[in-house]
ZAMARGU-4260 file (C-alpha; in steps of 0.2 Angstrom, whole numbers, plus 5000, padded with zeros to 4 digits):
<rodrens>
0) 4996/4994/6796 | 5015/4985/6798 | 5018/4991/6817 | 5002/4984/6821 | 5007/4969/6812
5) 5023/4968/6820 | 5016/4971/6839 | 5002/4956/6836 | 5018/4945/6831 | 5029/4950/6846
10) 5015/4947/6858 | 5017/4925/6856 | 5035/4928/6860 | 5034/4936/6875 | 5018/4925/6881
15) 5031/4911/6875 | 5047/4916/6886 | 5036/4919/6903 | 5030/4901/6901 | 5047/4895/6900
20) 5051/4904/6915 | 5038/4897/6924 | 5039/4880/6919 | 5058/4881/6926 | 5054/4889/6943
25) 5041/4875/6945 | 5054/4860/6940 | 5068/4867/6950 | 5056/4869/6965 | 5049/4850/6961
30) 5066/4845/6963 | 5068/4850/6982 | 5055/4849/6988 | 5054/4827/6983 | 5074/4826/6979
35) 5068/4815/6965 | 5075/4823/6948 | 5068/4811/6935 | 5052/4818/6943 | 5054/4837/6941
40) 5058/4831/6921 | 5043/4820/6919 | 5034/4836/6924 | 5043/4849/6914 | 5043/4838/6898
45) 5024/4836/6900 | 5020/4854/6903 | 5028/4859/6888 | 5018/4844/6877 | 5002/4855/6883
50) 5008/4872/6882 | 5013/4868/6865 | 4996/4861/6860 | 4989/4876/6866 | 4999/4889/6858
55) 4997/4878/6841 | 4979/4878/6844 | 4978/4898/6848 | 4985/4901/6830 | 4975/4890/6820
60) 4962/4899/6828 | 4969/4917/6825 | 4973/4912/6806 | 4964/4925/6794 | 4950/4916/6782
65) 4953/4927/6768 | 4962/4914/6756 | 4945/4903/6756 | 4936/4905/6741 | 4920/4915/6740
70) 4908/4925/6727 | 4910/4946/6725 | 4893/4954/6731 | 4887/4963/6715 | 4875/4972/6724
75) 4888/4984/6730 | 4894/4986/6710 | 4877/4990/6704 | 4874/5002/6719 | 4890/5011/6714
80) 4888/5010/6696 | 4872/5019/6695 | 4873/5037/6690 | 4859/5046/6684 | 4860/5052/6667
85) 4875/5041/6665 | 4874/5026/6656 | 4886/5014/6661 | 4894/4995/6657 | 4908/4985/6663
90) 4916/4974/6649 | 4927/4958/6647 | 4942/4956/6636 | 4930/4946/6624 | 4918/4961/6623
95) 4904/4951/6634 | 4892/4962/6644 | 4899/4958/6664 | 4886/4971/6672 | 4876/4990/6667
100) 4867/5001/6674 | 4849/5003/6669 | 4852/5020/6660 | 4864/5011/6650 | 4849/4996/6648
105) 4837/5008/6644 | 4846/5015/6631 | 4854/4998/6623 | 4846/4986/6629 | 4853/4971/6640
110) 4859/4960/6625 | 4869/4971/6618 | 4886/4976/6626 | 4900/4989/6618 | 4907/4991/6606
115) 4893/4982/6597 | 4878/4992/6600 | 4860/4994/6589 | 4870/5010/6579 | 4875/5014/6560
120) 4890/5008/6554 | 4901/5022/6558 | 4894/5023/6576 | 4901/5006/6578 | 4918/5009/6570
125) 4920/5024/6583 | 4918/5014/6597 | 4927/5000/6591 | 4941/5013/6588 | 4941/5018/6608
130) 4938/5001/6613 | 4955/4999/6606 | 4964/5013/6612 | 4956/5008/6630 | 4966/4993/6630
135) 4981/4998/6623 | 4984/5017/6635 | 4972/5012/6648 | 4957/5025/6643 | 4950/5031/6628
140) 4937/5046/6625 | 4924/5050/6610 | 4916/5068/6613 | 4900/5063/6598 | 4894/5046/6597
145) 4880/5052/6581 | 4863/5040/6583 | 4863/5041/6564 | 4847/5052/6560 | 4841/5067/6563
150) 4829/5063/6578 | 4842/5051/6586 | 4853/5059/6601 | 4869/5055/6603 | 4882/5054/6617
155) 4899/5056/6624 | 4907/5041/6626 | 4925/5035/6639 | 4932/5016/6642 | 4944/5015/6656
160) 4952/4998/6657 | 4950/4990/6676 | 4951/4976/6687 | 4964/4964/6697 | 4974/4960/6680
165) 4966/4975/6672 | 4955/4964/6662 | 4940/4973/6660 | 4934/4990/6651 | 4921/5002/6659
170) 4913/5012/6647 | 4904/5030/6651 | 4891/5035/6641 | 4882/5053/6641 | 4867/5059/6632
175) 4871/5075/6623 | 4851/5083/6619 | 4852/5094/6606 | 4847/5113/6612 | 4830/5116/6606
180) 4829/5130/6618 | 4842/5141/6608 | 4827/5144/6597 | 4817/5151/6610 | 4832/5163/6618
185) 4833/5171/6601 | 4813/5171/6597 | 4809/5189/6591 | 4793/5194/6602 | 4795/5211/6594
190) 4786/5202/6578 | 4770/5193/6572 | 4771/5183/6587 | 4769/5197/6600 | 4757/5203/6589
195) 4745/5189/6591 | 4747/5186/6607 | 4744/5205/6611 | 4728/5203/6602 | 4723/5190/6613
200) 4727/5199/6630 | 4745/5191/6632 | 4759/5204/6633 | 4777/5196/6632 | 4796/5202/6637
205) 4813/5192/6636 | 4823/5199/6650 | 4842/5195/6653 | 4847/5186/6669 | 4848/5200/6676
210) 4831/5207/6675 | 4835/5219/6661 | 4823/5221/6646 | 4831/5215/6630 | 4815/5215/6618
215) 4798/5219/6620 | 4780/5216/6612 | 4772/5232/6603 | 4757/5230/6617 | 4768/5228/6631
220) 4778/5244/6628 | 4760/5254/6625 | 4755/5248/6639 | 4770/5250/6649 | 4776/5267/6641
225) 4761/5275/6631 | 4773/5270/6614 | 4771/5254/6605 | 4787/5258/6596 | 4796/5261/6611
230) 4813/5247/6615 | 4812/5248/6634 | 4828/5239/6629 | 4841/5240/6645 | 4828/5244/6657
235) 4823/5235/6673 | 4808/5224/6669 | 4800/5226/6687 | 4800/5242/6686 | 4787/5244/6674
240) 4774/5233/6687 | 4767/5236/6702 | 4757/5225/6716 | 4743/5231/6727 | 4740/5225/6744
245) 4733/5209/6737 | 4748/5203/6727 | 4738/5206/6712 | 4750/5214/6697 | 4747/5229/6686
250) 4754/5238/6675 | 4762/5254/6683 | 4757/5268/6670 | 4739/5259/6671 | 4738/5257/6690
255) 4724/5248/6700 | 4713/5255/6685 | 4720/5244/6674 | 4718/5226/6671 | 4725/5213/6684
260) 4739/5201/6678 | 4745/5187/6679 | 4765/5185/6678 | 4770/5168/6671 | 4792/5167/6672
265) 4797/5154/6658 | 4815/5151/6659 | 4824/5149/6642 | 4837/5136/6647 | 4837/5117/6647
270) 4836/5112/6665 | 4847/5095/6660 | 4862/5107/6658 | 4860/5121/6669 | 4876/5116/6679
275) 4886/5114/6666 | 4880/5130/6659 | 4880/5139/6675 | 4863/5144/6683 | 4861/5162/6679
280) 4863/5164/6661 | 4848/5159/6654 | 4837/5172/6648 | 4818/5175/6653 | 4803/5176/6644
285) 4790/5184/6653 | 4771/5182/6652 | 4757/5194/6655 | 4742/5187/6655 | 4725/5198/6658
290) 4714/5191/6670 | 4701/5192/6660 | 4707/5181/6647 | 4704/5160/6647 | 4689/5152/6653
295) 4686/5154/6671 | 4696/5172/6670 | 4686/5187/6678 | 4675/5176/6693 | 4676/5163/6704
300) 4673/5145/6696 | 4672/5135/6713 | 4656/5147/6714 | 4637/5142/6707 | 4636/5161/6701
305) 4652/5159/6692 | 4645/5143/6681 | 4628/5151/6677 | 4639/5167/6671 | 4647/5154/6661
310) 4635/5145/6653 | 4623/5163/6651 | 4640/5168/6641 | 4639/5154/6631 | 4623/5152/6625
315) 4622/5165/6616 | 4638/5161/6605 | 4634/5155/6587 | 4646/5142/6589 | 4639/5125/6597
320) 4646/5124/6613 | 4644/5109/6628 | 4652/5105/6642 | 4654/5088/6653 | 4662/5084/6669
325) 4680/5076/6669 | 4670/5058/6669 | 4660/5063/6653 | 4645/5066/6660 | 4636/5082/6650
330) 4634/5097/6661 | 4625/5108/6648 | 4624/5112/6629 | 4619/5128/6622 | 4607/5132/6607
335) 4618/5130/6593 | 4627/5114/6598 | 4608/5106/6601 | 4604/5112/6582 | 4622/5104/6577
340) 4618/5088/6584 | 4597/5089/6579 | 4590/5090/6597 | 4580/5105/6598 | 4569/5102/6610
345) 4575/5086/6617 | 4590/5091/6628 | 4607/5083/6629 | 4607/5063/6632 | 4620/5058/6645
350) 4635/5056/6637 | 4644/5063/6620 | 4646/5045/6616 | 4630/5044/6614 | 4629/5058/6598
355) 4640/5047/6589 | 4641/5031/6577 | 4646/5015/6584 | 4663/5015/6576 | 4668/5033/6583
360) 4661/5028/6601 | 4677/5021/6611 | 4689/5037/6602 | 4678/5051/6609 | 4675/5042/6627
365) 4694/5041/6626 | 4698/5058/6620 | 4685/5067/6634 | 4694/5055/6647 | 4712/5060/6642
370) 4707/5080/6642 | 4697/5079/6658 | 4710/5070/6667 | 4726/5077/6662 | 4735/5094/6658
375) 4723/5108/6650 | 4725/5105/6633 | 4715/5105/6617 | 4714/5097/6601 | 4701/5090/6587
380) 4694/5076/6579 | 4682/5069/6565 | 4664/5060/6568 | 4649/5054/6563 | 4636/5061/6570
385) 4620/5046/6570 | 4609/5060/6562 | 4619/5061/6549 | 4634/5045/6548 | 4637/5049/6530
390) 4644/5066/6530 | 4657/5066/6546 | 4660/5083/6558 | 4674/5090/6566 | 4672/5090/6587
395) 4686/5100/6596 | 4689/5095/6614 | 4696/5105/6627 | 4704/5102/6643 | 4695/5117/6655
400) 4704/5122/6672 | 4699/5135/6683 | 4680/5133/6686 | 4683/5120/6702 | 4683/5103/6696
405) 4691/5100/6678 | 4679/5098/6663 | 4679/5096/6646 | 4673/5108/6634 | 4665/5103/6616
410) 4663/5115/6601 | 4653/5108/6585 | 4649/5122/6572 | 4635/5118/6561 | 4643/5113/6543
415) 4628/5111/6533 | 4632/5125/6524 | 4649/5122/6522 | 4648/5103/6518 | 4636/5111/6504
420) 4647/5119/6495 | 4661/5104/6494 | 4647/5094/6487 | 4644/5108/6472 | 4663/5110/6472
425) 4665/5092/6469 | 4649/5091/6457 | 4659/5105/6446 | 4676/5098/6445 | 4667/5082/6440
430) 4655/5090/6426 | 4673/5099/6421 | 4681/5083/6418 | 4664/5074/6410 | 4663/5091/6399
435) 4682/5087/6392 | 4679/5069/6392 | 4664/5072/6381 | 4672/5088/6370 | 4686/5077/6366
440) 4674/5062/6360 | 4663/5072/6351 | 4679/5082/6343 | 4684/5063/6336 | 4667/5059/6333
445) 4665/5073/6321 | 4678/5067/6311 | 4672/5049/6308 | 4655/5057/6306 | 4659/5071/6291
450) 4669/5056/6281 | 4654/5045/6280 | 4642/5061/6278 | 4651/5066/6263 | 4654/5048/6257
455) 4635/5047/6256 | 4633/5064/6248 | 4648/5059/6236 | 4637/5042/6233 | 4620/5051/6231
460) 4628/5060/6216 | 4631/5047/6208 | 4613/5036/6212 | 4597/5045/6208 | 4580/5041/6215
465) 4575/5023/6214 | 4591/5013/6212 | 4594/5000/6221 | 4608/5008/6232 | 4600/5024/6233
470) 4587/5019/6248 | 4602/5010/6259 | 4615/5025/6257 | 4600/5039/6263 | 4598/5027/6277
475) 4615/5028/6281 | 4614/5048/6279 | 4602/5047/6290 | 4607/5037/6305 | 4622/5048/6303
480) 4614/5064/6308 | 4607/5056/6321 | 4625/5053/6328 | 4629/5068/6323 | 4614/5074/6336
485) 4619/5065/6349 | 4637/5071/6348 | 4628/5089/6350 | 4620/5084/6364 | 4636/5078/6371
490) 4644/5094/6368 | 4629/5102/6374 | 4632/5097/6393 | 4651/5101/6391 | 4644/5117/6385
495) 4656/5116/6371 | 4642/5115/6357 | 4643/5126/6340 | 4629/5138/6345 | 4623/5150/6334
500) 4615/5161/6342 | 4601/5175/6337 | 4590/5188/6346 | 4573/5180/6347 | 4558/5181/6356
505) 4557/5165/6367 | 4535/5166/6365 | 4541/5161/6347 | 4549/5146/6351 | 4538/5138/6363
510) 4526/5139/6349 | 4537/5130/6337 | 4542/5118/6347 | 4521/5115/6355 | 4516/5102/6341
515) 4528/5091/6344 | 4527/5093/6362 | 4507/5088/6361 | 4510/5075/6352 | 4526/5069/6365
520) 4513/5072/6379 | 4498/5061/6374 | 4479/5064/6377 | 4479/5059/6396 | 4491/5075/6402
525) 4487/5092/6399 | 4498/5105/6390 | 4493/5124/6396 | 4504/5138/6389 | 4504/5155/6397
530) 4515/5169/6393 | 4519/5187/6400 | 4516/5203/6389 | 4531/5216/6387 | 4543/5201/6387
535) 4562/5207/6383 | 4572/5199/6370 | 4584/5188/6373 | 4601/5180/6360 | 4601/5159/6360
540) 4601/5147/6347 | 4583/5142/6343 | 4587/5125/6340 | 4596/5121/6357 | 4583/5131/6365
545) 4568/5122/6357 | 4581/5106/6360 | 4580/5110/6381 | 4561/5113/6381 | 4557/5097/6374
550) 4570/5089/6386 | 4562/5099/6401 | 4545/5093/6395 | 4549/5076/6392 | 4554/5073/6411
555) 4537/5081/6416 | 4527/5070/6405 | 4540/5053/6413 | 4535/5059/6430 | 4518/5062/6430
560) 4517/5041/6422 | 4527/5034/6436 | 4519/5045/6447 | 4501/5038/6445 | 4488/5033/6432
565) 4497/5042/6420 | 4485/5056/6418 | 4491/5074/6424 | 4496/5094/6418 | 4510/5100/6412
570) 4510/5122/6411 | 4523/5130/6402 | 4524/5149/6406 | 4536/5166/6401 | 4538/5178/6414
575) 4545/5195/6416 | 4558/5198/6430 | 4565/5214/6431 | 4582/5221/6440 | 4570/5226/6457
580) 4564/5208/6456 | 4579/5200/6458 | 4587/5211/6470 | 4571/5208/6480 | 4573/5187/6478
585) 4591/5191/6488 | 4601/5175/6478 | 4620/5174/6477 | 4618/5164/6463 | 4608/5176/6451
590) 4616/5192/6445 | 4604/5208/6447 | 4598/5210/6429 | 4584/5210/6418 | 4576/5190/6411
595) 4564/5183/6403 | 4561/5168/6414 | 4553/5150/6405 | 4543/5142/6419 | 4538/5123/6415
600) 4533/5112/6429 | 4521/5097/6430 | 4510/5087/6443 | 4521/5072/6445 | 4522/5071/6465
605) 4539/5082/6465 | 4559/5076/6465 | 4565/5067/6481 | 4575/5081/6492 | 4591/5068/6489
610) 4590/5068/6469 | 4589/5087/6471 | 4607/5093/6472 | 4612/5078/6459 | 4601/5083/6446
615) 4609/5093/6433 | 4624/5079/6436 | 4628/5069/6418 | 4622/5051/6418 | 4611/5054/6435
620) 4593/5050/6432 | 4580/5044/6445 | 4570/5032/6430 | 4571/5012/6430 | 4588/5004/6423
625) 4585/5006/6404 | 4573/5020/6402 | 4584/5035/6405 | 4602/5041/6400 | 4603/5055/6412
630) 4608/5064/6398 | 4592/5073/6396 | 4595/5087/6411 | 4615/5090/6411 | 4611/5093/6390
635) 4599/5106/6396 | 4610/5113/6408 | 4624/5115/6399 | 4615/5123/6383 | 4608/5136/6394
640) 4624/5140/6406 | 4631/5142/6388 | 4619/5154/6381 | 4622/5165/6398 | 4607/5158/6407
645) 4604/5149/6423 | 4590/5135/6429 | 4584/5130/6447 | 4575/5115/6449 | 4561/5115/6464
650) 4547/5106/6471 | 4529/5113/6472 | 4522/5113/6491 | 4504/5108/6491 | 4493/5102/6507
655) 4502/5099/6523 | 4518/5102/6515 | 4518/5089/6501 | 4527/5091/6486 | 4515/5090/6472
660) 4524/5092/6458 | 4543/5099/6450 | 4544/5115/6444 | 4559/5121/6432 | 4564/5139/6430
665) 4575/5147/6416 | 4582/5164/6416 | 4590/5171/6401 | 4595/5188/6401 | 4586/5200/6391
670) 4596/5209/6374 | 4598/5225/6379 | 4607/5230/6361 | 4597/5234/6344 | 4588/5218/6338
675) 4593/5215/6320 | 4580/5213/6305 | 4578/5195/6302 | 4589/5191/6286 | 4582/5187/6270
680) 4586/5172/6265 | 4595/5168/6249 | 4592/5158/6234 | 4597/5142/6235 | 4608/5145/6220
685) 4617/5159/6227 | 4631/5148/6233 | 4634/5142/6217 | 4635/5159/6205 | 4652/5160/6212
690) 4659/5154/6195 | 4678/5163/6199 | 4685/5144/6204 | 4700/5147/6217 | 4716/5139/6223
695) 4712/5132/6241 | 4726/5126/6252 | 4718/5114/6261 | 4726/5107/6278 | 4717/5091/6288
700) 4726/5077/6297 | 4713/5065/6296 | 4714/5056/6281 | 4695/5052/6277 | 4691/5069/6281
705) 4704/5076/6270 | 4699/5066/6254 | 4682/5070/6255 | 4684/5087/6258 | 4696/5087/6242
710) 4682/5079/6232 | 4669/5090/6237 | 4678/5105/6232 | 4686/5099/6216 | 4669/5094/6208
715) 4665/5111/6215 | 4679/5119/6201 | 4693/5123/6216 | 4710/5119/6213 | 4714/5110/6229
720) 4731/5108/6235 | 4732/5096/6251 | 4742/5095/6266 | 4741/5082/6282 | 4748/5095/6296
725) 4751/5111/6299 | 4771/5114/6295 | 4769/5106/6280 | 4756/5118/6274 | 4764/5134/6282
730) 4780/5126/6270 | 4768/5126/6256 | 4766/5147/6258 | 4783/5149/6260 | 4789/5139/6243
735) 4779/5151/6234 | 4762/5143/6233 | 4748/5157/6229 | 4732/5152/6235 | 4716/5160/6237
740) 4709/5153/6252 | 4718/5142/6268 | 4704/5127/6273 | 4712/5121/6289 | 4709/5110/6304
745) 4710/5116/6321 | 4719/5102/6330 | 4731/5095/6323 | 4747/5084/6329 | 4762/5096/6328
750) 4759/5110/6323 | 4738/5115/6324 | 4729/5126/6313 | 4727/5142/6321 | 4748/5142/6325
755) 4751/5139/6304 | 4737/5152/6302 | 4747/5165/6312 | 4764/5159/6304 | 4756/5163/6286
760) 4747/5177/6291 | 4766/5186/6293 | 4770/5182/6273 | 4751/5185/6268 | 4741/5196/6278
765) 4725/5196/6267 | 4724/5178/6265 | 4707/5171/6272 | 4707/5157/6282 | 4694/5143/6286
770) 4694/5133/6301 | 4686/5116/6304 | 4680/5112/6321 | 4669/5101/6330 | 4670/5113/6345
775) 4659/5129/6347 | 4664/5143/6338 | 4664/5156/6351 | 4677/5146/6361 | 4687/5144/6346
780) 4687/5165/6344 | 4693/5167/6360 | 4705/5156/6360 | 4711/5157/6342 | 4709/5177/6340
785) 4714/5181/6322 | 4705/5194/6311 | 4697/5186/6293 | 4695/5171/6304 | 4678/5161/6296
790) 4671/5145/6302 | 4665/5127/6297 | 4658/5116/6309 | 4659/5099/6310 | 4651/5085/6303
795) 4647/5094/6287 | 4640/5088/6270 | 4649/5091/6253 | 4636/5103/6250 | 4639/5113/6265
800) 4656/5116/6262 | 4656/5121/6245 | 4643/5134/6249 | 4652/5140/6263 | 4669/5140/6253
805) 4661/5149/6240 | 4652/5162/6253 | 4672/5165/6259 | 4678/5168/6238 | 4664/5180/6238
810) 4669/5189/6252 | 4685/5192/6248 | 4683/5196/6232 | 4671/5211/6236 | 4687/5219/6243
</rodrens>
């Protein structure tokens, strides 16, 4: 560059010096040829003036413009600035964003420039760290920028301090991914994972970059080598396939009798870093896939045979299939899909939007659009169907590829039955927690209920027949047993009430339970009562059985009034149902065994098929607002699901398929054991020959209860020491306390009865012990399990438990 700068600059001088020259030639010859010398002058000086003008003019013309201000081309920046992958920005000394590429803007965003990025707190101290050091040693590197969470990349990040006066940073900045395909590489195929996908046709291999086997799937080493439990390990994987002369691969122990495959080469390497990796190290997974397997595998899909093979293949699937073209137009539907959606007979309307409620329309149109447009994939989703919008399905939606044009398949499986059982699920877990609602009611109940029982009875003792108290305070007993009814009735549909069960012939109660019955029913309805001969015993309490019949009557009769003029029948009916019949009936419900069956239906125009599955539910009644607990039913239920029983409710078909009436079927299982004699019963002064007196512990944390227990059995001639909780009774045994009989509570705060029970059973094994409950007995004995064990139920009078204390002394006594 400076020769060619000196060579421009000698050029003027010569020019320069051969003008001269001339100029001198010319004035000398001027000069001889006029002999006039102030002429030849006049000339020279005036050819100088305009050579010099010339020459003056020449080099303002050949003077270089560069010092005339003008603005930088940033196109030429940004063209070399952008770098794929690379995110880069060009910063001034006061940190303001000068330029980016649009890596860097996608990433950041164009209002933010570094070191003050959208990062955690310790991102931007790192950078502000390089930024730093850029300035200072002219380039700065951070190997991991962290994103701050889990999810959130990060980078490699460099600044290199540029420019004229070095006044501006360039910042680098890489993604680092994290290497989700390591996973993959060391993926075992040699497990569960080849397994399934052996099982559906799908034989897998990871290979080395060289080709060599390093694992294989059980059913690709059968295949390949006759052993499922063979490695293949370090073999070549291609020599274990061959081709025919159509390109088609089989497997070579198989040959052309085999199965065609098809070989899918998935490489187990992120291609983002396969040249900083290098490009042959990445392991293989290789893919054999049977022809036959997928839809569209096995024929030709472009062809018409091909669809009618398919659609022959899935009609006669269980499992409602339909397809529709990729614009959502329904191609066909088999049977089962037609019974899903509730067209039998009447075909497929155009579209699957139109199966659906409004609300669902615009996500299915979307969902068949996005699977018949893009990459063969599958997936699900819930509807409601507009036959049935209350109870929603679940619609799965493939992308299909291979039959020529892309399509969209549909499955829908009939749930009914499924839907059925979530709703009895449902209806158990909520009787479950109605039942221990109630148990714990009726529990507390009890208790209010025996203090003002044995107030009253305390009272009574001291009023006799026509005081004036005496009328109010057997008015007071009175209602109280009728709470004390209702709390059964309570515990009857929790099936926690305190049966007490006998073997009985279930003819004998219908007939003592028929007067009162009549009388219920009116003169307008007729009562008809039919039973079976040879009828097996069976072992229920006869006061909660007479207790269902009049509930089960009293819905027929409240049927058969609502239904019409109030005038009807009601039959009531025993039957016999032996082992044979009920195998023969085929129900999952009722166990194959021996019954005596109640039958009681009526003519009141049958239950609505809706009320059906709600019926035995607590507090559901189909009668006017005020004339029905829903009580009557669930009380029924639960009192013979207690006593080991079961009970359907049905409607009676009449003409052209009417319901004429209800029908309700018991089945109580017959006593296969000895049936004991009726006892005799005892005098009614039996209970008090027991003269002996006693010392009774007795243990109750209620304090109402408690004092009139105490009462009761002092004017009974009992020496009554009392305790409000369980340690402090069990402390009364172990201080020496000699007592005849523990009267106890069950619950109690603390320590409960049946844990004080075992506690003094360990210093006194002999000692009887007597519980008071509100909950049934035979619960209570499973749960409490301690031999001597008796039991009082709650409420109770005074005269009750002073017989049954007394019935205890006796026992013990005769030991």
């Amino acid at each position: 560059m400076k020769a060619i700068e000196g060579e421009a600059g000698r050029q003027p001088i010569m020019l320069m010096g051969g003008l001269g020259l001339a100029m001198f030639v010319s004035a000398v010859l001027l000069w001889f040829a006029s002999g006039e010398i102030v002429l030849a002058a006049a000339f020279t000086l005036a050819l100088a003036v305009l050579v010099s003008g010339a020459f003056v003019l020449d080099r303002m013309r050949a003077q270089p413009q560069s010092d005339a201000p003008s603005s930088p081309d940033w196109s030429v920046t940004f063209a070399a600035i952008e770098q794929p992958g690379i995110g880069v920005a060009i910063t001034d000394r006061a940190n303001r964003l000068t330029c980016a590429n649009s890596e860097f803007v996608e990433w950041f965003g164009a209002a933010s420039a570094p070191p003050n990025l959208p990062l955690e707190r310790s991102a931007f101290e790192a950078l502000t760290k390089v930024a730093r050091e850029a300035w200072r040693d002219g380039s700065a590197r951070l190997e991991n920028l962290g994103g701050g969470e889990e999810d959130m990349p990060s980078w490699a990040v460099s600044a290199e301090r540029a420019g004229r006066g070095e006044d501006h940073l360039v910042w680098r900045f890489r993604r680092i991914e994290p290497k989700l395909i390591d996973a993959l590489a060391s993926y075992d195929v040699t497990g569960p994972f080849g397994r399934i996908l052996s099982r559906s046709g799908i034989e897998s291999a990871i290979t080395s970059p060289e080709g060599l086997i390093k694992s294989v799937s059980a059913g690709f080493a059968e295949r390949a080598a006759g052993d499922p439990a063979a490695t293949l390990a370090g073999q070549d994987f291609v020599s274990f396939l061959r081709s025919d002369d159509r390109d088609r691969i089989f497997f070579s122990r198989e040959g052309r009798g085999g199965t065609p495959q098809t070989l899918i080469h998935i490489p187990l390497e992120d291609p983002r870093e396969k040249y900083a990796s290098g490009p042959d190290e990445a392991q293989s997974l290789m893919l054999l896939v049977d022809s036959g397997v997928g839809i569209g595998g096995g024929w030709d899909g472009s062809s018409q045979a091909g669809v009618a093979q398919l659609e022959a293949l899935l009609g006669q699937l269980p499992l409602g299939l339909a397809m529709t073209d990729r614009d959502g137009r329904f191609l066909f539907g088999n049977d089962a899909f037609l019974r899903s959606i509730e067209r039998e007979g009447r075909g497929l309307p155009a579209f699957p939007t139109d199966l659906v409620v409004r609300e669902d329309k615009a996500a299915l149109s979307d969902a068949v659009r996005r699977h018949g447009r893009g990459p063969a994939t599958s997936g699900n989703m819930a509807l409601r169907l507009t036959t049935n919008p209350e109870e929603p399905v679940s619609m799965g939606i493939a992308g299909v590829r291979g039959l020529g044009e892309p399509a969209v398949l549909l499955s829908l499986s009939d749930s009914h039955e499924e839907t059925q059982l979530k709703r009895q699920v449902a209806q158990a877990t909520k009787m479950q927690a109605v039942g221990q609602l109630a148990g714990g009611v009726a529990h507390d109940f009890n208790n209010v209920l025996t203090a003002i029982i044995g107030t009253c009875d305390l009272m009574l003792l001291r009023h006799t027949p026509g005081d004036s108290d005496y009328d109010d305070i057997q008015q007071i007993r009175a209602n109280s047993n009728r709470a004390a009814s209702l709390t059964r009735q309570l515990l009857a549909f929790s099936r926690q009430q305190t049966l007490r069960p006998e073997i009985l012939q279930l003819p004998d109660v219908v007939s003592e339970v028929g007067p009162l019955i009549k009388r219920l029913l009116g003169s307008r309805i007729e009562y008809v009562v039919q039973h079976d001969r040879d009828l097996g015993p069976v072992r229920a309490d006869p006061q909660q059985l007479e207790q269902v019949i009049m509930n089960l009557a009293v819905n027929a009769r409240d049927a058969i009034q609502s239904s019409g003029d109030g005038s009807g029948r009601i039959s009531l009916s025993t039957r016999r149902v032996t082992v044979r019949d009920v195998e023969k009936m085929g129900s999952d419900i009722l166990p194959a065994a021996d019954y005596t069956v109640l039958v009681v239906q009526d003519t009141g125009g049958g239950i609505p098929a809706e009320a059906l599955p709600k019926l035995f539910e607590p507090f559901f009644t189909t009668k006017e607002q005020g004339k029905g607990t829903g009580l009557g039913l669930s009380t029924a239920y639960g009192i013979v699901k207690q006593s080991g029983g079961f009970i359907f409710a049905d409607n009676i078909d009449g003409q052209k398929g009417r319901a004429t009436g209800a029908r309700f079927t018991v089945y109580l299982p017959v006593h296969k054991g000895e049936v004991p004699q009726k006892p005799v019963e005892a005098p009614v002064e039996q209970s008090s020959e027991w003269s002996g007196g006693g010392r009774v512990l007795l243990v109750e944390d209620e304090d109402m209860v408690r004092a009139v227990a105490e009462r009761a059995l002092s004017r009974a001639g009992y020496s009554v020491t009392c305790c409000s909780d369980g340690e402090e009774g069990l402390a009364e045994i172990e201080n020496g306390g000699e007592f005849d009989l523990v009267v106890s509570d069950v619950v109690m705060p603390g320590m409960d009865g049946p844990a004080m029970a075992r506690g003094i059973r360990k210093l006194l094994p002999d000692l009887p012990v007597l519980f008071m409950s509100g909950y049934a007995e035979e619960q209570l004995r499973k749960d409490i399990d301690i031999p001597n064990m008796h039991f009082l139920a709650k409420p109770f009078s005074v005269q009750q438990i002073g017989d049954r204390v007394a019935e205890v002394m006796r026992k013990a006594s005769a030991k």
